[in-house]
C-alpha positions as CSV (number, residue, x, y, z in Angstrom):
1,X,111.3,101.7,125.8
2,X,113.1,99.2,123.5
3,X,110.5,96.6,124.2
4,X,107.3,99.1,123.8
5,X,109.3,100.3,120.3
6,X,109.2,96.8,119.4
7,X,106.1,95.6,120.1
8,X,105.0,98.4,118.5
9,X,107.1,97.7,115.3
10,X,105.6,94.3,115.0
11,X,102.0,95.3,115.5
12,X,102.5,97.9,112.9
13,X,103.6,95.3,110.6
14,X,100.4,93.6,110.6
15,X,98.6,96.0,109.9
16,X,100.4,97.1,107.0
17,X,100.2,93.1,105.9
18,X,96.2,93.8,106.5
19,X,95.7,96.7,104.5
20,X,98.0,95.2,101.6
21,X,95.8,91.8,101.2
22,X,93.1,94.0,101.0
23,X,94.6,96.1,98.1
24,X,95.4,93.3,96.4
25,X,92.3,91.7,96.7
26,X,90.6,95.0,95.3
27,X,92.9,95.1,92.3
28,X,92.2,91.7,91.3
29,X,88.6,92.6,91.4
């Protein structure tokens, strides 16, 4: 469980790293 939670944790992570960069990169337009 603890491994799934954190591989889960970290993938999550990403794509909250994705989906800011692409804010960003919309605001600056």
């Amino acid at each position: 469980m603890q491994g799934d939670l954190s591989s889960g944790v970290e993938t999550d992570g990403i794509k909250d790293k994705e989906k800011i960069k692409k804010v960003i990169e919309i605001v600056r337009q």
